[in-house]
C-alpha positions as CSV (number, residue, x, y, z in Angstrom):
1,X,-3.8,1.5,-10.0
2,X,-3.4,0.4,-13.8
3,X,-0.8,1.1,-15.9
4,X,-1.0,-0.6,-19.2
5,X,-0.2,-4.5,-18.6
6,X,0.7,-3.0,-14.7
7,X,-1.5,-3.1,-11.9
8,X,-0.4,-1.8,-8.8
9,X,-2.2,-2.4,-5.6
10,X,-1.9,0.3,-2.8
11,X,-2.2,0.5,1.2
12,X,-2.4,4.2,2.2
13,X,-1.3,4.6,6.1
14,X,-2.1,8.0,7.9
15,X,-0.6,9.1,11.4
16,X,-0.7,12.1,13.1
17,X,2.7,11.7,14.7
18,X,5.1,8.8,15.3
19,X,4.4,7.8,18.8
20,X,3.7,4.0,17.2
21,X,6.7,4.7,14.3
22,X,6.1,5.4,10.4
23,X,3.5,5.0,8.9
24,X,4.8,2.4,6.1
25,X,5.8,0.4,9.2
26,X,2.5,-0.5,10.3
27,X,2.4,-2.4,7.3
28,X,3.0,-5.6,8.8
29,X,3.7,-9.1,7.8
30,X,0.2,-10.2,8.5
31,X,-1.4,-7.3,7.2
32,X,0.5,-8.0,3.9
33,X,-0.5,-11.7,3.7
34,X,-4.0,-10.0,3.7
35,X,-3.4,-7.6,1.0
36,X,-2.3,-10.5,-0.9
37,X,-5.3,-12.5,-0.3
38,X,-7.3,-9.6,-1.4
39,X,-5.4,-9.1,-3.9
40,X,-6.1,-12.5,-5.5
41,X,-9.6,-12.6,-4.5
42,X,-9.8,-9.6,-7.1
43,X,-7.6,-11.0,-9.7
44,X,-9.8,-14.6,-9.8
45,X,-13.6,-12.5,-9.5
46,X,-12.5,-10.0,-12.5
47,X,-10.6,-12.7,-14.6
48,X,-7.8,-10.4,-14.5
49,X,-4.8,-11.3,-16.2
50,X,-1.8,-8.8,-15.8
51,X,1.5,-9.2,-16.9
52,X,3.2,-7.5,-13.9
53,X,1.8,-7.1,-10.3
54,X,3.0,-4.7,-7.9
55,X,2.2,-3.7,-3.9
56,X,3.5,-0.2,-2.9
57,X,2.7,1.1,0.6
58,X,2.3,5.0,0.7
59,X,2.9,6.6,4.5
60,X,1.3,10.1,4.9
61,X,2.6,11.6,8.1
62,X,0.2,14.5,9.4
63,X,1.6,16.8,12.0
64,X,0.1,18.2,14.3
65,X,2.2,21.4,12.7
66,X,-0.2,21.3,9.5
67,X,2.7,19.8,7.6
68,X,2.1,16.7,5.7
69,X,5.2,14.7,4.9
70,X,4.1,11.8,2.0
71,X,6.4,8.4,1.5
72,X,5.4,6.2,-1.1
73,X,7.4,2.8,-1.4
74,X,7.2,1.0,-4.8
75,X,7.3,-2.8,-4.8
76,X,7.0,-2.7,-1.1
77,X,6.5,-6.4,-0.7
């Protein structure tokens, strides 16, 4: 996501219930290193040059209900 010199990169997390905990907590350290790798893969192919970078986790909880409960975390890591 872009937001003038902003760009925000996002990991979106589903579950259907919370037998394995929130969603935004299976964001773990190692998956975050990767993220970042990605991240700076994409920076580096595009040239990109940004003034502010930003990684924000969103957590959608589905239940099995048919409610959907949404948690988005800015500047997660």
């Amino acid at each position: 996501m872009r937001r003038g010199a902003l760009l925000v990169f996002v990991e979106v997390k589903l579950r259907r219930g919370l037998g394995f905990g929130e969603p935004v907590e299976s964001v773990t350290a190692r998956k975050r290193r990767k993220i970042r790798r990605v991240a700076e893969h994409y920076l580096v192919r595009e040239g990109a040059e940004f003034e502010e970078l930003r990684f924000d986790v969103v957590g959608v909880l589905a239940g099995r209900d048919g409610r959907i409960r949404v948690r988005h975390v800015e500047g997660a890591f």
